[in-house]
Every structure is written in C-alpha cells, then in structure tokens.
N, C-alpha and C positions, 0 to 999 in steps of 0.2 A: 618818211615816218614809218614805224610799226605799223603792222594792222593790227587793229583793236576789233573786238569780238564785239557785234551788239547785245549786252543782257536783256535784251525783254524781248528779243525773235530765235524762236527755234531752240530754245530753250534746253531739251535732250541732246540735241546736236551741239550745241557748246558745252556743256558740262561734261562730251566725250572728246573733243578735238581743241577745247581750249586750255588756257594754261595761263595762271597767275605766275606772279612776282611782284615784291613791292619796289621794285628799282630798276626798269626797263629802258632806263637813258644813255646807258652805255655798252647795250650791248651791239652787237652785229644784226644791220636788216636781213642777212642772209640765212637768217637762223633757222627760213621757213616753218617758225613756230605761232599760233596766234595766239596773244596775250589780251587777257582781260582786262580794262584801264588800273591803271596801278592806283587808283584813288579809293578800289573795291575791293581789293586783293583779301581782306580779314573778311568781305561779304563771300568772294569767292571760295574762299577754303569751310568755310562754313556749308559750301551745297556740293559738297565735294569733286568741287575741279581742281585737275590735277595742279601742282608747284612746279614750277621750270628743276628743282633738280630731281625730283622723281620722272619729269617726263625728259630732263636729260639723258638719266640714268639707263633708260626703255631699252636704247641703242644701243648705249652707248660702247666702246672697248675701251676706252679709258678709266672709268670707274669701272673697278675690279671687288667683288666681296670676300675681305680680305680679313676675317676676324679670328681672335683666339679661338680655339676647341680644340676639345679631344673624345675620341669616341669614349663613348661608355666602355667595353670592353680593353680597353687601355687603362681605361679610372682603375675598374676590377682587379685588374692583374696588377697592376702596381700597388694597390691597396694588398695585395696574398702575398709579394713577397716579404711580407714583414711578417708572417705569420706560415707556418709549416702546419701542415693539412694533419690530420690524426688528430691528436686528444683535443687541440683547439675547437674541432670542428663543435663536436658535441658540449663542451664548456661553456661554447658561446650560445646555442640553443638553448642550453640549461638555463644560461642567464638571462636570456629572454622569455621564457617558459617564468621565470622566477617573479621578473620585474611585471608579467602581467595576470600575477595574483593566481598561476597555478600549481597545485598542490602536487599532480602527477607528470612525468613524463615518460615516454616510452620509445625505444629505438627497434626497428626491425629489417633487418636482412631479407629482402626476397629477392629470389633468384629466379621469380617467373620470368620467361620471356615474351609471353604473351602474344605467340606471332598470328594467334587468332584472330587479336585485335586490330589490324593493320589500316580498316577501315571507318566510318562514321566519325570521323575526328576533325578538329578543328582545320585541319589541313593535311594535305600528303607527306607534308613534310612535320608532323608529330610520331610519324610512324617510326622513325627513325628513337622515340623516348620513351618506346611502349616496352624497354626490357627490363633487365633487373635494375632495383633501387633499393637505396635506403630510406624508410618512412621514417617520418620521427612525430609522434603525436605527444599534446598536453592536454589538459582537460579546459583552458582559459578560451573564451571565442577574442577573437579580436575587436578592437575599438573601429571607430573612424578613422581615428587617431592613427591605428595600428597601420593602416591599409598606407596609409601616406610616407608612415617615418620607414616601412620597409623599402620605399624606394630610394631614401636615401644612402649612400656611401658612406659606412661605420659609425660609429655609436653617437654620433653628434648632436641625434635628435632629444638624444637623455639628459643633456648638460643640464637642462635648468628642474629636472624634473629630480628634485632631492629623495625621493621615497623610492627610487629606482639603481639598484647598482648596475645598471650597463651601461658607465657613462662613459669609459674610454675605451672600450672594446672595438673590435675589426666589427661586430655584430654580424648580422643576418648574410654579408660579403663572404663569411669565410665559406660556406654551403660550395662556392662555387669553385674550390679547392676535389670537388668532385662530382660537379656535376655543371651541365651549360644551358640546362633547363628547366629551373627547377618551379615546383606547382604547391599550393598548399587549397584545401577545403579550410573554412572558418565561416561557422553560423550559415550563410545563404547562399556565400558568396565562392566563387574560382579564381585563383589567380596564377595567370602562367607566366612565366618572364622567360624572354630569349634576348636576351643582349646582342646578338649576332645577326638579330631578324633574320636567321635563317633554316625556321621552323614552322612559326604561324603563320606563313606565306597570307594570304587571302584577311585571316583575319585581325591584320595588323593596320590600323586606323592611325593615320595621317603622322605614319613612321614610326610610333609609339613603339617600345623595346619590350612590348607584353599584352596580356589584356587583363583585363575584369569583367569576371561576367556572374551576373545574376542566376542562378540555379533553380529552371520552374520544367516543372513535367515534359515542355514542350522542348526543352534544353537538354533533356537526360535524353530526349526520345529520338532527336535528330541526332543527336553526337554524342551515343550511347557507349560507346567503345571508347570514346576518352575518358569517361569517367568510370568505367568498368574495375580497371584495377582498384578503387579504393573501395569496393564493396567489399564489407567483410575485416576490413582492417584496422583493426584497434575499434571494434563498434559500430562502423560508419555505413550507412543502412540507405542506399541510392532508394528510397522513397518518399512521397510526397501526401501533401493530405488530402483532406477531399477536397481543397481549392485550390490545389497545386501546386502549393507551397513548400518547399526543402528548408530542414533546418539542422544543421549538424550542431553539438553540444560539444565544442572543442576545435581545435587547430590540428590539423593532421597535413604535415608535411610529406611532397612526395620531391626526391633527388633519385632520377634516371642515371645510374652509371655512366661517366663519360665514355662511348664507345670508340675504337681505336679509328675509326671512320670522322667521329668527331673531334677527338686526340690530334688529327693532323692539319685540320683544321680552325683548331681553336685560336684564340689570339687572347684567349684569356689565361687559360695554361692547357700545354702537348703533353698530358698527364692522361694514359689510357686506366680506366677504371676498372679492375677484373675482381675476381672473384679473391684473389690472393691481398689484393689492394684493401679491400673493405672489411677480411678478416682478420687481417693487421690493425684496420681504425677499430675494430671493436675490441681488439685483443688490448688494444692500450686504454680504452673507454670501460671496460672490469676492471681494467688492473689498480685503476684510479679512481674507479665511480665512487668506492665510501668515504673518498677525500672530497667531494665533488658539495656533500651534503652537511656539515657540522654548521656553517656558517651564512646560509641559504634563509631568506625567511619567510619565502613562501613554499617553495618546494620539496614534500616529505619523502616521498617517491619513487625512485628511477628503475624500471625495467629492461629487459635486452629480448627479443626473441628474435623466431630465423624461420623463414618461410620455404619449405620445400619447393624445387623447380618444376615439379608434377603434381602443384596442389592445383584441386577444383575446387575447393572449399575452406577458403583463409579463416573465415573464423573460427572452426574445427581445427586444422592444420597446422596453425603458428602454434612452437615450441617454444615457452617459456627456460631461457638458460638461465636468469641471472635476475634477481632483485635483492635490491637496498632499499632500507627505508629510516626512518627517522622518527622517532618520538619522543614527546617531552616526559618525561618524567617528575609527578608531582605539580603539576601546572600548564595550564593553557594559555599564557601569556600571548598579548599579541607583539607578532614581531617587533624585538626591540627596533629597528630603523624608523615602523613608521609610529611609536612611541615617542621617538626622536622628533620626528617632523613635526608630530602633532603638536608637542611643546615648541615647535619653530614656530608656528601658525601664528600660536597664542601669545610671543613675544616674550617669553619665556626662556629666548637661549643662554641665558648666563646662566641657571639652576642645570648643575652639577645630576646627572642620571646615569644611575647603574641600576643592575642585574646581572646574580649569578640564576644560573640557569644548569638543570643535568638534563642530558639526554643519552637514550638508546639508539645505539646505531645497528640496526640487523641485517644479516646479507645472506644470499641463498646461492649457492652454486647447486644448482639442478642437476639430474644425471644425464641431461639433453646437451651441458655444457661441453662434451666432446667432439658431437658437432662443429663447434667453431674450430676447440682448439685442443689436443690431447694435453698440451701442456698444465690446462686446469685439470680438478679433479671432484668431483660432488664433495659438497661439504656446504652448512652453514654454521652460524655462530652470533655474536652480539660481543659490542664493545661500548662502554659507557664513558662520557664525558662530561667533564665539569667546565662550563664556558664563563668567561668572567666578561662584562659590555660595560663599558664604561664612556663619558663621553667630558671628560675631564673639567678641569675650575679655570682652565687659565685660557685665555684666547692671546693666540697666536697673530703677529703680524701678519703670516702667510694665510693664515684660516682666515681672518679677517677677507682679505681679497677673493681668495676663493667661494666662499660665502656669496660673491656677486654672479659666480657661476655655479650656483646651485650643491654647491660642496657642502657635507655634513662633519664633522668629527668626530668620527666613533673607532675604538681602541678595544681589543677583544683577544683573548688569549683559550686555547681551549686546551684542557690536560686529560689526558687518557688514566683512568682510574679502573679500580677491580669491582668486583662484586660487593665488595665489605668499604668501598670507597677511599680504599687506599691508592694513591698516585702508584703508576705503571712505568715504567720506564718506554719510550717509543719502541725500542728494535725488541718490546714485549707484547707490542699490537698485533692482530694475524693480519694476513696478507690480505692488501686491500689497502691500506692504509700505508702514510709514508713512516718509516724508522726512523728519518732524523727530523728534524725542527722546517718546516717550509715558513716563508711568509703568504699570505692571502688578502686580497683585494676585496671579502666576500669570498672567490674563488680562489683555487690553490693558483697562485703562482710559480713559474719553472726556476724560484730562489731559495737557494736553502740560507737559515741562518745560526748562529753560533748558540742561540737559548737553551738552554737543558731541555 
C-alpha cells in the first residue's frame, strides 16, 4: 500500500513533504512520494499542500516549460517596421498630446552631453542615456489611465474611447524609432522604460522592462543627476514644497539619442542617432507642422527649439526656431468631436450635425532657424481656412458595426482662402503647407487625392 500522511501529527512537517491527489490507486509504490488520503485531497489543497503534478514537476526533466512568448523588444521592432522614423515620430506625439486635452506642444533639440552627470543615477548603467535628446513637452499631466495604456503596444488602448483620435495609430511605439530609453516627467511622477533591461540594472523589480517612481525631495536628493537634465526645460522646476512634495504641470518627454554603442546592440533597431539624424526629423517636422494642426481639436500650439551643447542654463538658452499656432476665428466652439460624442451619450446619433468653422493658421520662422537648417529662411505669415464638419443623415452598414468599436462619423473638408475670403488655390499656400489635395485621419496622411 501507499504511505499515507497522518493529518492531525506534525502538522508543518506535512504540509512541506506531503502531496495530495484525488486518485492514488494506480499509480507506482516506488514513487517515494507521501500522499495525503485521497478522501481529503479538496481539504488538502485548501491548507496548501502540494498536488502530485506541481511536486512532480519539482524534478522533474520530463516536464519542460514550454510556452508561447516573445520578448518585448521583438513586439517593438516589429511593430517600427510598419512605420519609418521622421515625421511619424512627432505626429503620433501630437496625436497623443491632442487626445489628452492639450492645447500646447513643444519639441527641443538638446545636444548637451552632460558627462558631468555620470553619477547619482538610478544605476551605472543610465549613464550611458545622460547625452543628447530630444524632449518633447505638452501642457496635459497624465491620467491613471495614461500611465497604464503607455505600456501598451500601439494604439489599441483608444478603440473604445470615441472622443479620442489615436485609435489606429503605432502611438507612443514609434519614440523608440530613436531612442532605447525613453523617460517622461508627468504631475509627481517618473517613468523610465528600457525594454532591454539593460539600463536600470539594480532598479529593476521582479524583471519589469522599467520603473515608476514617485518624485519626493528625498528622491531628487539621492538621484539628483538623473533628474538634473530636466531642470530648466520647457518650465520644469526640480522643486519641492515645504512637505516635499513635486508637482510638474505637464508631460515632458525626455528620448536619449540612440548612441552608436547602443545602435550595436539594440534588437529593437541598429539605427545610430546623431546629430545629422535628428536635424533631418526636425527638418521634415517644419516642413509639415502647419499641416499637422487644421483638423486637431485640442491642440493650438506647436513649437521647435534647440538647446546649445555648452548650455549652463536651459531656461535662458533654448532658441526659439519655429512656432505655428491655430485660432478660431469668430467663435470658440468646443471641439466639434466631442460635440459629436456628447450627442452619442445622449442617444441622439441619428440628428444630422455640422459646422462650418474659419480659422487662422500663423507660423514664425525665427532668425535662430539656421541653426538647424540653412535651407529655411526667417520669415512669418498667416493663412486662413474655411473647414466644413459634417457627420452625415445616413448610417452605413459598415458604421453601424464600427460603432461597436467605438467608431464616430465625421466627414470634414478644409479650403485655403484669402484675406477677403476668397477660395486660394493649394500650390497658392506659402510653404508649410501641402500644394495638392492630402487625405487626413484628424492627422495628415502620406495620400494624396484627386479633389480640387
């Protein structure tokens, strides 16, 4: 016969060395395992003693764990090639800036290398992300919400959410088109992601590809040097109150240049990030930015500045090159989308909603703009548009279904007009703008089409 365990002697010492099953009649006496009477086995597993195949398993070379996966840095990089780095990158920022109710955004080139800071940091191995970046701030703080959906893999988290246009997009993924670690401040909070774990060395908790950390006096003061570069940029003021409390009023992203050391390394992409690389993504990020904002409904906004490599003092230093901005003309409507939503709320989607709407669109080429690129030249201007929103009388079989993933219907044309409100022909817009017909998602899309 089996040996059987007595449950009412020694009680610790069974619940470490014995083993349930509810059918111990056919297996082998040699198993030298001792089983709990199989009459008890649901009392057993209740005071947590072990089950014959977890205490099989212990040993065993026959069970093997043998499951689907893939690293995250595999997810990443198959998710970029469907998307080419440059004017994406900042699109999709924009559209995330957009969908969480921020009015500004701002992009900045710094080419500090900071080799001052090589200490007090989350790890030896940050040292390595303390050179030049691209910051990219808005003025929205993040949700709860916010902190969760950026850890997922492109825009998927938006499906149901109808007052948001980032629903098909690569999202917050594409960033990593140039960079392998990227950090953002928002309200109290840090967040640094390395997909590669091989950064945060020490302060990486039970494998996690990043952390979150709480920003209190006592946090700025041990690991004062990793947060050092963001004093000073776009506003952000490393102090605390009299209870120690940090609170930034905005989202300021910080992407580390991928360096050629990390380029050979990566597995996410072998793309070295130089100073030539990132004055190419801004040279395409002007050239397109006032296409960026006509059909935006939170975002008025968009600036470019550029950080000398021998600044001591960012907030004094950063050179304004390049702002666009947007205003309504005649009204302060609230964004037609969530005008839209709001009559979805109320069950209201069959009533027929438009708006024609003008707006100003202004741009500034600074005389700082040679900086980047000789090829621009100082100069601003203004161009006005007449936008028509419509969200039509007839439902669609396909809207219908859509509708179940959070889909809206909205239909929107915008015409380039003069001063006296005369319709412009495109290839009589100034530069900044597209010459022929694009379609847009919200966002300019890379299609042209045949419309006057």
């Amino acid at each position: 016969m089996f040996q059987l365990c007595p449950m009412m002697i020694h009680l610790s010492l069974t619940v470490k060395n014995c083993t349930f099953s509810e059918d111990v009649r056919n297996l082998n006496e040699d198993t030298g395992i001792v089983f709990v009477h199989p009459d008890i086995a649901e009392v057993a597993s209740m005071l947590g003693i072990t089950s014959l195949t977890k205490r099989t398993l212990e040993k065993s070379t026959v069970f093997i764990p043998w499951g689907q996966k893939e690293p995250l840095t595999t997810t990443i990089a198959n998710e970029l090639e469907s998307y080419a780095d440059g004017f994406s990158i900042p699109k999709e920022l924009l559209q995330n800036a957009d969908d969480a109710k921020a009015k500004r955004i701002g992009f900045l080139y710094d080419e500090r290398e900071n080799k001052d800071l090589q200490a007090k940091l989350f790890d030896k191995g940050m040292a390595e992300c303390q050179g030049q970046a691209l910051w990219v701030y808005n003025d929205a703080m993040f949700q709860q919400k916010d902190f969760v959906n950026i850890l997922n893999i492109g825009g998927k988290t938006k499906l149901m959410d109808n007052d948001k246009i980032g629903k098909f997009g690569l999202g917050f993924s594409s960033v990593y088109n140039i960079t392998d670690v990227p950090s953002f401040i928002s309200g109290d909070t840090l967040v640094v992601l390395d997909p590669h774990l091989n950064h945060l060395g020490d302060a990486v908790q039970k494998n996690e590809p990043g952390v979150r950390v709480k920003i209190t006096k006592n946090i700025l003061t041990i690991y004062k040097n990793q947060f050092k570069p963001f004093e000073g940029i776009f506003g952000c003021k490393l102090d605390t109150d009299d209870d120690g409390n940090f609170k930034f009023k905005g989202t300021l992203f910080r992407f580390p240049l991928r360096t050629y050391t990390q380029a050979t390394r990566s597995k996410i992409k072998s793309t070295e990030y130089r100073k030539r690389e990132i004055i190419e993504l801004l040279h395409k990020l002007i050239s397109g930015a006032a296409n960026l904002l006509p059909f935006t409904q939170n975002v008025t906004e968009l600036v470019v500045y550029h950080l000398d490599g021998k600044s001591c003092n960012p907030e004094l230093d950063q050179q304004l090159l390049y702002k666009v901005a947007k205003s309504n003309v005649g009204s302060e409507d609230e964004p037609f989308l969530q005008t839209v939503v709001a009559r979805n709320h109320l069950h209201e989607v069959s009533k027929q909603i438009s708006r024609i709407q003008k707006i100003d669109i202004k741009f500034n080429f600074t005389d700082k703009i040679q900086l980047l690129s000789t090829h621009f030249k100082p100069f601003s201007g203004k161009q006005s548009w007449i936008i028509s929103w419509d969200t039509g009388k007839t439902l669609f079989d396909l809207e219908k279904r859509l509708r179940k993933n959070g889909a809206v219907t909205i239909g929107s044309v915008a015409i380039p007009v003069d001063s006296q409100g005369k319709i412009l022909q495109l290839s009589k817009v100034p530069e900044g703008f597209y010459s022929v017909s694009h379609l847009f998602c919200f966002l300019p899309l890379p299609q042209q089409t045949s419309l006057p």
